[in-house]
Backbone as CSV, one residue per row, in Angstrom:
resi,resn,N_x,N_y,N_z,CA_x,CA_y,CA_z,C_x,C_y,C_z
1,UNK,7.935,-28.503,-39.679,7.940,-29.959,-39.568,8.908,-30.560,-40.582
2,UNK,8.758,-30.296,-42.110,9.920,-30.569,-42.992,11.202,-30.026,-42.637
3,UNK,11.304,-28.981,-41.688,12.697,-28.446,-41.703,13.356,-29.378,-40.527
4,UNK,12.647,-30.207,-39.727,13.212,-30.884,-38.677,13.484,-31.859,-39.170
5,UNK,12.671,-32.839,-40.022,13.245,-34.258,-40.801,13.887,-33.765,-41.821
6,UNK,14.192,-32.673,-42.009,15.405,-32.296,-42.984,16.656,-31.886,-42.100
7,UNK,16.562,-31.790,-41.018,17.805,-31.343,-40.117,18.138,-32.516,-39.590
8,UNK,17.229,-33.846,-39.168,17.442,-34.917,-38.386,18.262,-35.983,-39.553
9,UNK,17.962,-35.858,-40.950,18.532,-36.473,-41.798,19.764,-35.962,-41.646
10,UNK,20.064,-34.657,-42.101,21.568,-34.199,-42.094,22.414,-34.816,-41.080
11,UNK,21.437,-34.714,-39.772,22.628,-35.025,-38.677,22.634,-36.596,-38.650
12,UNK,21.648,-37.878,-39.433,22.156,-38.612,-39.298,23.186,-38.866,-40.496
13,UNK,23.259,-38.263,-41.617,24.596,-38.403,-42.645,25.680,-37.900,-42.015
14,UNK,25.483,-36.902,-41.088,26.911,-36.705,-40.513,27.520,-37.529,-39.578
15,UNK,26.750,-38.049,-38.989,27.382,-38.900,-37.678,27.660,-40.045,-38.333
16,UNK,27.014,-40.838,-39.956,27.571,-41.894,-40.572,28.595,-41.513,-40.721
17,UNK,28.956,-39.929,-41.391,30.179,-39.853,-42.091,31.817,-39.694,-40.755
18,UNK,31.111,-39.534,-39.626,31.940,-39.674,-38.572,32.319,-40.883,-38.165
19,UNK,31.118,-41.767,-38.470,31.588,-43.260,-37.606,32.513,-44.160,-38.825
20,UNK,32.245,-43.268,-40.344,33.409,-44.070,-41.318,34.450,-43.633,-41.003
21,UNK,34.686,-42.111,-40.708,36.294,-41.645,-40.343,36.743,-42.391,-39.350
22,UNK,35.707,-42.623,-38.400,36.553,-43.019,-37.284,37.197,-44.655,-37.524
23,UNK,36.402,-45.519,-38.377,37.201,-46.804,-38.706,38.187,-46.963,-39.160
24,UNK,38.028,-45.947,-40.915,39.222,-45.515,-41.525,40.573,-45.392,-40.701
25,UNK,40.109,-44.007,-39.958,41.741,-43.931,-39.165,41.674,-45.019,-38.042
26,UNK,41.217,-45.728,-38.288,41.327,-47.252,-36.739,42.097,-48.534,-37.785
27,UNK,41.683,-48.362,-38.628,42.372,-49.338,-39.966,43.427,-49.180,-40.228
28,UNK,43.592,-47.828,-41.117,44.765,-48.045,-41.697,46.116,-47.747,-40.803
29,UNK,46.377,-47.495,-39.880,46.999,-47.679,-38.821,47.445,-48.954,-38.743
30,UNK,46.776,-49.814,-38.371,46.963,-51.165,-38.137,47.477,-52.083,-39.713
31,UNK,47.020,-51.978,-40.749,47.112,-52.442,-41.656,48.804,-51.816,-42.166
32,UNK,48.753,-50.433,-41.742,50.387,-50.014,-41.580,51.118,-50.895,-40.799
33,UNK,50.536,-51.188,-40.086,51.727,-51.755,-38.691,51.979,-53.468,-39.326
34,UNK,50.492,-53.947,-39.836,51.277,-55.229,-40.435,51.735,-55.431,-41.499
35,UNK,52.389,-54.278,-42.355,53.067,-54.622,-44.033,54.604,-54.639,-43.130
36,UNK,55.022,-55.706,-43.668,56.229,-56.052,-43.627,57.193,-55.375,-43.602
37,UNK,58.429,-55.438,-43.028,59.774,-54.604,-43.316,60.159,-55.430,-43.999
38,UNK,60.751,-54.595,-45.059,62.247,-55.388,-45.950,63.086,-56.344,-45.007
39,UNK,63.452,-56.995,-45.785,64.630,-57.936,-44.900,65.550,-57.348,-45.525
40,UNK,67.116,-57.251,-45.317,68.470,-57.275,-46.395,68.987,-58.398,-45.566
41,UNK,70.168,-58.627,-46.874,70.766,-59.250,-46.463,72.700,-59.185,-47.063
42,UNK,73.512,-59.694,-46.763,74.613,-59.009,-46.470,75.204,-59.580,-47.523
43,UNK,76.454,-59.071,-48.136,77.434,-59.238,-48.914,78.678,-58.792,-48.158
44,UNK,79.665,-59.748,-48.001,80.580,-59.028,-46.682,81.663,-58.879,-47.428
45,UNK,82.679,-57.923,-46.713,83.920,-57.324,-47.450,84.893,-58.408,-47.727
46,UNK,85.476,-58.344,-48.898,86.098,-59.435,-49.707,85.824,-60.312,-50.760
47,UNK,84.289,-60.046,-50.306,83.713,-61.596,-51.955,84.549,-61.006,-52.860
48,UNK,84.261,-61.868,-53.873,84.467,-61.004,-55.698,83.372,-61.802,-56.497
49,UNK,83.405,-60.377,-57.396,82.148,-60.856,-57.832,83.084,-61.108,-59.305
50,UNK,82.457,-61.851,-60.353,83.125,-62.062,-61.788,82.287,-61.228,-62.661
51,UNK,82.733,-60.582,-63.579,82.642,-59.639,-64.521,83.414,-59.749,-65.700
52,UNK,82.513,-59.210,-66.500,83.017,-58.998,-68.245,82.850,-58.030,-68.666
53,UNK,83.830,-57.051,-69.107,84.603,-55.454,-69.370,83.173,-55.564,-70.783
54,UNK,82.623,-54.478,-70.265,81.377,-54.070,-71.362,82.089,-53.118,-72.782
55,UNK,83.190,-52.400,-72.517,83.784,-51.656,-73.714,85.805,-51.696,-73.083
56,UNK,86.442,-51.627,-75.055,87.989,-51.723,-74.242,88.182,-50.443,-73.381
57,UNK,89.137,-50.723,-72.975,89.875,-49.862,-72.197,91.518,-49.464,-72.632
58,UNK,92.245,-48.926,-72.799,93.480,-48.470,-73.464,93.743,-47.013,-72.644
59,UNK,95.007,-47.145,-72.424,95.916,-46.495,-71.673,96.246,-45.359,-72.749
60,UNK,96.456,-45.593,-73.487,96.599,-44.608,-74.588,96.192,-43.124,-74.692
61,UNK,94.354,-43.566,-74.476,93.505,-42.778,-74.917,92.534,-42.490,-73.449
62,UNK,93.001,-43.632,-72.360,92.202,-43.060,-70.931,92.356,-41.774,-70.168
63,UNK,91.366,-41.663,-69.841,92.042,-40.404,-68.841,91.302,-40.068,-67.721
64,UNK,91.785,-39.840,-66.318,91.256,-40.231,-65.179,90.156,-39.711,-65.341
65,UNK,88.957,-40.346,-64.620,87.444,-39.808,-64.493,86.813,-40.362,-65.428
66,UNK,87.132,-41.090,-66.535,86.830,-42.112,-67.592,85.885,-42.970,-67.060
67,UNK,84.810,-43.086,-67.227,83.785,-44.475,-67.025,82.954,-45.497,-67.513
68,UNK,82.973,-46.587,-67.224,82.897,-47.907,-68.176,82.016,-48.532,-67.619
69,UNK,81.587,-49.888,-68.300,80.653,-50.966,-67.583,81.469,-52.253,-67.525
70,UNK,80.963,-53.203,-66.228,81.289,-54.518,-66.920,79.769,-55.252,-66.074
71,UNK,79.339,-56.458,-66.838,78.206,-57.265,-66.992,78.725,-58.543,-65.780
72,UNK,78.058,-58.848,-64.954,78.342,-59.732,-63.747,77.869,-60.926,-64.319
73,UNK,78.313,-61.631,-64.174,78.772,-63.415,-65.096,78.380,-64.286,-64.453
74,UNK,78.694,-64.480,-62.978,78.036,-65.438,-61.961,77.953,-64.609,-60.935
75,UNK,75.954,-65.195,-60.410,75.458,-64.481,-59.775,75.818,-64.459,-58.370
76,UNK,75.458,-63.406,-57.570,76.325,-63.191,-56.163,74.747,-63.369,-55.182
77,UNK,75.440,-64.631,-54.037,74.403,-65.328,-53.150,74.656,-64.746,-51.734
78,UNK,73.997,-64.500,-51.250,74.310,-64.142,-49.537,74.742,-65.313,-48.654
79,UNK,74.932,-65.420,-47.732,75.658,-66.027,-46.801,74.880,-67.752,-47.153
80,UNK,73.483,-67.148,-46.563,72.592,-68.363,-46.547,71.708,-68.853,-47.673
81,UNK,72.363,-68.222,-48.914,72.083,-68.865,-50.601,71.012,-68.143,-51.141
82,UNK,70.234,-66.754,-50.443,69.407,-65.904,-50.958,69.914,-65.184,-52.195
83,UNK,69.542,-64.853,-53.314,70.107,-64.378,-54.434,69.680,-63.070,-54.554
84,UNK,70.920,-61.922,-54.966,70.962,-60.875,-54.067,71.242,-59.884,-55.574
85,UNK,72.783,-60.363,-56.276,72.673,-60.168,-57.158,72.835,-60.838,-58.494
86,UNK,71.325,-60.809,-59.451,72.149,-61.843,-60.134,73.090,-61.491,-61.630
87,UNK,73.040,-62.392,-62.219,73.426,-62.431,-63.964,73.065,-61.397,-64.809
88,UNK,74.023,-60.376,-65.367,73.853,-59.557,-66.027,73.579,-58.177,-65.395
89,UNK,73.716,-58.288,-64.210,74.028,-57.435,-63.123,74.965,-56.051,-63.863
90,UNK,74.903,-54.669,-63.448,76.193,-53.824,-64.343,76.683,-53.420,-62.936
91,UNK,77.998,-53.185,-63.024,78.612,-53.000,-62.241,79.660,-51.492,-63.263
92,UNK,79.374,-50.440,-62.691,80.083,-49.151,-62.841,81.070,-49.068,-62.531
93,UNK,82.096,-48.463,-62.747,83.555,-48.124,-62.790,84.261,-46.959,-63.302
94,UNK,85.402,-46.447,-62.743,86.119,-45.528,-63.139,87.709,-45.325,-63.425
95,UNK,88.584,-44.982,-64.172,89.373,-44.838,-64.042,89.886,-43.929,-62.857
96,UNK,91.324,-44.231,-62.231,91.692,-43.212,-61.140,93.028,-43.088,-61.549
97,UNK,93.704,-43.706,-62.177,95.242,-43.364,-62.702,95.343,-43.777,-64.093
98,UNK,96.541,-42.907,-64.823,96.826,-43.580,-65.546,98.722,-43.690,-65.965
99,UNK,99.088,-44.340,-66.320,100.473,-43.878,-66.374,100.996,-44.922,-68.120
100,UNK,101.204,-43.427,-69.266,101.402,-44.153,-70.526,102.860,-45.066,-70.477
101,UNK,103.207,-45.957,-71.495,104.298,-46.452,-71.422,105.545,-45.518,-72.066
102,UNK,106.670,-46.046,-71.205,107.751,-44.825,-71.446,108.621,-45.820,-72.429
103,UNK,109.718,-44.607,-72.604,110.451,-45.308,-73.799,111.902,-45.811,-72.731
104,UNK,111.712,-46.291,-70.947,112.853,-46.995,-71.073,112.451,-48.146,-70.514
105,UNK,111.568,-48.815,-71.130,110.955,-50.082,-71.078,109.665,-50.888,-70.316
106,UNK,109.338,-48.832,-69.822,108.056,-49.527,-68.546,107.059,-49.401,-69.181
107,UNK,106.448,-50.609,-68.957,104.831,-51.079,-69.331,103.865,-50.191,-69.192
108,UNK,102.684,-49.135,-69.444,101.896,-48.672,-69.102,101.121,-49.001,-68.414
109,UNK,100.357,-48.472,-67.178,99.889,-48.889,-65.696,98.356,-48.296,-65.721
110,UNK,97.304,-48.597,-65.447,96.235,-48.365,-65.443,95.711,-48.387,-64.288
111,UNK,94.855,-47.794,-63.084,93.782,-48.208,-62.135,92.966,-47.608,-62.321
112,UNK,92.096,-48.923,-61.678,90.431,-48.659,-61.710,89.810,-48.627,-60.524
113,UNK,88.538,-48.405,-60.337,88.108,-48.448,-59.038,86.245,-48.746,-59.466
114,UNK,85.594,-49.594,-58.575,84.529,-49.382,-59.112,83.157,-48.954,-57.730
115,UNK,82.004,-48.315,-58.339,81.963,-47.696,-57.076,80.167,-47.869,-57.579
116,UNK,79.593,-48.756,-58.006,78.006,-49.419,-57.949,77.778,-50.400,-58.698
117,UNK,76.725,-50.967,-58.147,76.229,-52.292,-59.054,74.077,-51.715,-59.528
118,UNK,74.128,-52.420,-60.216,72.253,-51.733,-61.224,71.721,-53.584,-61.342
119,UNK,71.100,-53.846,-60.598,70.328,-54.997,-60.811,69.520,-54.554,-62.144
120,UNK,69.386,-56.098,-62.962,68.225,-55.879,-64.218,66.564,-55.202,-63.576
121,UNK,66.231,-55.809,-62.113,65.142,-54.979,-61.807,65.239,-52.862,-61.444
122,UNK,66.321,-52.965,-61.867,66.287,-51.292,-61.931,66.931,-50.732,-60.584
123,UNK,67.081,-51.593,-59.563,67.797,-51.142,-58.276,69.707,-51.095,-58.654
124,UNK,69.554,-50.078,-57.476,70.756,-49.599,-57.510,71.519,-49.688,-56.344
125,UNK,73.015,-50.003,-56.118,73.219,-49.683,-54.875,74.959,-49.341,-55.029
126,UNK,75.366,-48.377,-54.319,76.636,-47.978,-54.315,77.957,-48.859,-53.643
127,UNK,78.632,-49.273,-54.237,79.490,-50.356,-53.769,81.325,-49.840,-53.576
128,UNK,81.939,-49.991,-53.021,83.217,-49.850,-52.780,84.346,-51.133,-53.087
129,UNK,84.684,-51.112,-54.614,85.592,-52.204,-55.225,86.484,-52.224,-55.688
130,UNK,87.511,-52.755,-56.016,88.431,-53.216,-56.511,89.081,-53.769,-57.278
131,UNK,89.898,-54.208,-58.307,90.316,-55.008,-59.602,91.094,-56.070,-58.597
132,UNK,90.548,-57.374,-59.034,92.013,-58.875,-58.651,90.996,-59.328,-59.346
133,UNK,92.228,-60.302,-59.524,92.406,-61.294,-60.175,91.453,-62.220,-59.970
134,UNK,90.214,-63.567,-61.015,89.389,-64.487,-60.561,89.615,-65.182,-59.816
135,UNK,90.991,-65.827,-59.875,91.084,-67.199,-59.125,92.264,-66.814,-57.728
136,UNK,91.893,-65.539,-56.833,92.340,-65.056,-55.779,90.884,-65.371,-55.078
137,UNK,90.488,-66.465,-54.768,88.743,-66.202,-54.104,89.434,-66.172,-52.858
138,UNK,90.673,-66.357,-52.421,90.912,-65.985,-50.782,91.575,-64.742,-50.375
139,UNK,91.353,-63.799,-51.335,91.809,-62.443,-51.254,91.078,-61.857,-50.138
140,UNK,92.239,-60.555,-49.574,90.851,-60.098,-48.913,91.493,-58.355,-48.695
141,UNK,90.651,-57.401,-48.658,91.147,-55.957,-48.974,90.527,-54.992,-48.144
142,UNK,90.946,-53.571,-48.038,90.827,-52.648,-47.134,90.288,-51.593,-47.820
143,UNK,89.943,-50.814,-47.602,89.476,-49.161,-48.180,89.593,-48.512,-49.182
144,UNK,91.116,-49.014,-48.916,92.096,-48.367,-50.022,92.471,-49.001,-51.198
145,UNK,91.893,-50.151,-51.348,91.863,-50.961,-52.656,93.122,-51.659,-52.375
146,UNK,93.730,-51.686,-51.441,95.151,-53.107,-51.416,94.217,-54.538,-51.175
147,UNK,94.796,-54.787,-51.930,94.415,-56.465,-52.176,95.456,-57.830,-51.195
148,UNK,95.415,-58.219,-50.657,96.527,-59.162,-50.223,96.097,-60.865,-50.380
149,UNK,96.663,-61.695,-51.930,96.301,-62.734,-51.905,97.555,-63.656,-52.422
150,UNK,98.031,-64.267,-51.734,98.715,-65.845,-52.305,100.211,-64.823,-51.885
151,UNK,101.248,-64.281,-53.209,102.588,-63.318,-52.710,102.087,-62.372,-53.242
152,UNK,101.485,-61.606,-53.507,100.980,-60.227,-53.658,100.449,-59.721,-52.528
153,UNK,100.935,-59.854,-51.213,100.300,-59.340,-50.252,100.352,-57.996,-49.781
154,UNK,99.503,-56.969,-49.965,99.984,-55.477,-50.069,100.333,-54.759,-51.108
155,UNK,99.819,-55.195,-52.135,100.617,-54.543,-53.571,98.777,-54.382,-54.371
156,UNK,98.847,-53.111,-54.811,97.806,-52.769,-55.395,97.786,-53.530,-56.789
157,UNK,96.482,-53.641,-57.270,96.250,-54.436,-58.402,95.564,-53.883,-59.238
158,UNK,96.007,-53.318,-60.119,95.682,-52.562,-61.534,96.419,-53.070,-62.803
159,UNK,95.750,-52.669,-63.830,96.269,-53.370,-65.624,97.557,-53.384,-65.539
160,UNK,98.270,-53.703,-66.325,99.303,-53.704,-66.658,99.811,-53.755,-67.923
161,UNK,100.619,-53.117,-69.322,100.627,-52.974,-70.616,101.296,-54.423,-70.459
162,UNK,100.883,-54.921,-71.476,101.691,-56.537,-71.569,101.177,-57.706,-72.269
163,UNK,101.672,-58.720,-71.963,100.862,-60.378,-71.929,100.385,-60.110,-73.927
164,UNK,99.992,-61.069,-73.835,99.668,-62.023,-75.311,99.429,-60.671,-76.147
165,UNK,100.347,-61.219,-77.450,99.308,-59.884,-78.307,99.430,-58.431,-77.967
166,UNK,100.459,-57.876,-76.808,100.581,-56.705,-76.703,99.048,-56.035,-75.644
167,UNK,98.517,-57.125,-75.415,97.138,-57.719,-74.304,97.634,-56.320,-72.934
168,UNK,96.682,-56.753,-71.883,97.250,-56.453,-70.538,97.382,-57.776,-69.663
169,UNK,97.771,-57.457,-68.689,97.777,-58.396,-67.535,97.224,-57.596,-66.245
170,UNK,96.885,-58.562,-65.444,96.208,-57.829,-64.129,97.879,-58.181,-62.874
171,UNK,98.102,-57.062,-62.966,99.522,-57.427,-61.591,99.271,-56.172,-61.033
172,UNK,100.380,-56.642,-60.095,100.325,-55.984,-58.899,101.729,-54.579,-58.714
173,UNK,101.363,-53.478,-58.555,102.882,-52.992,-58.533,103.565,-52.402,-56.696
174,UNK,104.677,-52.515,-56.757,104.776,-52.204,-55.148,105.975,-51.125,-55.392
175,UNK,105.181,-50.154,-54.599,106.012,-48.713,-54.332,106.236,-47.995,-56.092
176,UNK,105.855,-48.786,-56.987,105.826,-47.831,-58.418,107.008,-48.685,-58.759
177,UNK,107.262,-50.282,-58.496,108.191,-50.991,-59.182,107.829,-51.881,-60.167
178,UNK,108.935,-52.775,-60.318,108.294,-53.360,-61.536,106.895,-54.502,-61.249
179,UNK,106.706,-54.570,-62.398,105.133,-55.688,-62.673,105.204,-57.451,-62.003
180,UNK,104.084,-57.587,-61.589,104.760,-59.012,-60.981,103.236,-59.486,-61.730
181,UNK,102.995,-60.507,-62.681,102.082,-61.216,-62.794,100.677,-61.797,-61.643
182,UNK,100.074,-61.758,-61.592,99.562,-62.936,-61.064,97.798,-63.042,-61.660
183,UNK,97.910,-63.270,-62.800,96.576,-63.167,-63.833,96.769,-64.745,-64.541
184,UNK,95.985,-65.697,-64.031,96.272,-66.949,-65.086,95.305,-67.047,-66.130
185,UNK,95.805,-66.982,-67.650,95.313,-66.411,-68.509,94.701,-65.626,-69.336
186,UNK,95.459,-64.332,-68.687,95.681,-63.091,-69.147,96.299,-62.621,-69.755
187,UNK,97.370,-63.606,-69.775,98.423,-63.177,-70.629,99.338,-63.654,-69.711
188,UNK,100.925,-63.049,-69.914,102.304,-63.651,-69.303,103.176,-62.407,-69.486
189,UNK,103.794,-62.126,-68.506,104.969,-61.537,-68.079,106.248,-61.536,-67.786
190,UNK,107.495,-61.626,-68.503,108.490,-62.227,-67.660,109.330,-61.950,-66.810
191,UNK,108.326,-61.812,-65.845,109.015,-61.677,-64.749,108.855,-60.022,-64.393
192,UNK,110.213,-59.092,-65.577,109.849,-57.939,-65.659,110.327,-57.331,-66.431
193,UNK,110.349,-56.309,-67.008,110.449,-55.591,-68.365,111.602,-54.579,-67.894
194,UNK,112.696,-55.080,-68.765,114.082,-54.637,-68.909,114.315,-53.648,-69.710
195,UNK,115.246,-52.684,-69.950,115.766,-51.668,-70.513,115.750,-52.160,-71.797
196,UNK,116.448,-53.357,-72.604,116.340,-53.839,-73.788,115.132,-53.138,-74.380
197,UNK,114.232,-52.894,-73.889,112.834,-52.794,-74.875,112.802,-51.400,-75.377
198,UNK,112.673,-50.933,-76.308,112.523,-49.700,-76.489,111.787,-48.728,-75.885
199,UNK,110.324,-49.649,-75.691,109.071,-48.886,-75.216,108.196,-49.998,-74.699
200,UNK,108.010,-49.854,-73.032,106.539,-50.893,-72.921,105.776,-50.794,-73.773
201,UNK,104.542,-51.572,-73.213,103.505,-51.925,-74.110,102.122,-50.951,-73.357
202,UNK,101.416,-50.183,-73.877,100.605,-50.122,-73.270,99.233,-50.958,-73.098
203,UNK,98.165,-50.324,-72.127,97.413,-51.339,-71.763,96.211,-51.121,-72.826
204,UNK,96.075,-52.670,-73.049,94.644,-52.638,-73.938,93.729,-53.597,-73.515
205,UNK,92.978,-53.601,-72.895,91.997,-54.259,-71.883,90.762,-54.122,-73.277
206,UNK,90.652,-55.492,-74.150,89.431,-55.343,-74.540,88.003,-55.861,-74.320
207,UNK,86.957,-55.349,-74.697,85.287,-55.464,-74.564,85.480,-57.432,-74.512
208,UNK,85.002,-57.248,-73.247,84.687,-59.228,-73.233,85.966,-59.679,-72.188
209,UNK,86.734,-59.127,-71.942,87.803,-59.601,-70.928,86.990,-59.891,-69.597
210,UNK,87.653,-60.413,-69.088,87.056,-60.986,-67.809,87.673,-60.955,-66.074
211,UNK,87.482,-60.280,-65.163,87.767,-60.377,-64.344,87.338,-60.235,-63.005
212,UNK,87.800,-59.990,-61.762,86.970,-60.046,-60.854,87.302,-58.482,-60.149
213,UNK,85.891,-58.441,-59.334,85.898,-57.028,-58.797,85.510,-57.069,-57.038
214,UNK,86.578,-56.809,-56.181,86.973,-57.342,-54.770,85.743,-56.289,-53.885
215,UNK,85.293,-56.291,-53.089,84.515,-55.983,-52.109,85.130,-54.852,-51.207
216,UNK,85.599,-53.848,-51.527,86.318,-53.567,-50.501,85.513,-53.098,-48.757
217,UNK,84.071,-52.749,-48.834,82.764,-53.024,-47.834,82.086,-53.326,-47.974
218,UNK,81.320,-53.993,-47.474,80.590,-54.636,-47.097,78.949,-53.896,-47.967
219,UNK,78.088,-54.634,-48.547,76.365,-54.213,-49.144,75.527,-54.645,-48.679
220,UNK,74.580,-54.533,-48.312,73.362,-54.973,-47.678,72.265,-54.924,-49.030
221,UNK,71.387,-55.800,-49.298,70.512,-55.730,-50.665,69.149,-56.673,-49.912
222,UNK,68.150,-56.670,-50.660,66.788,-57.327,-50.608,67.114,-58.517,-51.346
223,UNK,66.195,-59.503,-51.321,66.449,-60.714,-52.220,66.183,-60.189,-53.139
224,UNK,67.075,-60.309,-54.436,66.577,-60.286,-55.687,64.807,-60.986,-56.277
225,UNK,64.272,-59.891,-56.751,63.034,-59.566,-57.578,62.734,-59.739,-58.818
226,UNK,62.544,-59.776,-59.535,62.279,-59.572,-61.068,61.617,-58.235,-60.964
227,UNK,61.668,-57.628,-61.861,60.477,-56.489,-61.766,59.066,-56.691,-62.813
């Protein structure tokens, strides 16, 4: 007689413990199906974003595969004003050339390339960029880092040894000729650097310089978070 209300108990704890499984997996199913998808939203090829060179840079002492930071200055909005990335943003970079200054008057030549951005909430995302100039906001560029804005159309845009102080400038060079300015207040160029000189200048890009970094594709990101 005890062994039957001891068997009839068991089987009713088991069939409770069946009719909880069976809600469980009836729940969380559904409670899956209504958590939200991420939205992204787009950053399209060409913005520029503004940046400030986190350590110098010098031609001197670079050497390809070299990598640096610069700190994003004003924050980058999506199409429809969602804030994507903001202020203080790092944006990664690398050297890809370098060429020192020679002794029959050519300037030393620098490129960069930059290839992610690190939101302060800890996200990361891999980006495909470029060096121009700030005030080119109607630039617009390809794969390959050619830039085409204002008469620099087709001419890659990397440092240049030069401008104030033995400074750099951001120009453009075409086919490995001479330097053509187009950096307003970066320094100054004239025009182009003649045999007279003994020795260009090489490039000294220091910590706090400022410039912009071109889109060359397109990012997709979440609205910016705090963490």
């Amino acid at each position: 007689m005890q062994r039957n209300k001891s068997n009839s108990k068991t089987n009713r704890i088991v069939a409770l413990l069946g009719v909880m499984l069976m809600v469980i997996g009836t729940v969380l199913p559904v409670a899956a199906q209504r958590k939200k998808k991420p939205v992204y939203y787009s950053i399209t090829a060409g913005r520029t974003m503004h940046v400030r060179l986190n350590q110098d840079l010098e031609s001197e002492h670079a050497r390809i595969g070299d990598t640096f930071t610069s700190t994003v200055v004003d924050p980058v909005y999506s199409k429809n004003g969602v804030l994507l990335i903001p202020q203080g943003s790092i944006v990664g970079g690398r050297v890809t050339n370098v060429i020192r200054a020679q002794k029959n008057g050519k300037p030393a030549t620098m490129d960069v390339q930059f290839s992610s951005v690190q939101l302060p909430n800890g996200v990361r995302r891999a980006i495909n960029g470029s060096l121009t100039e700030l005030s080119t906001s109607n630039s617009t560029s390809d794969n390959e880092g050619t830039v085409s804005a204002n008469k620099t159309s087709n001419r890659k845009v990397k440092f240049i040894g030069g401008g104030a102080a033995g400074g750099a400038v951001i120009g453009a060079i075409a086919g490995g000729g001479k330097g053509l300015a187009i950096g307003a207040g970066v320094g100054a160029v004239a025009g182009a650097v003649t045999g007279r000189l003994r020795k260009g200048h090489e490039v000294k890009v220091k910590s706090g310089t400022e410039f912009g970094v071109i889109l060359n594709q397109a990012i997709s990101l979440t609205a910016y978070r705090a963490a």
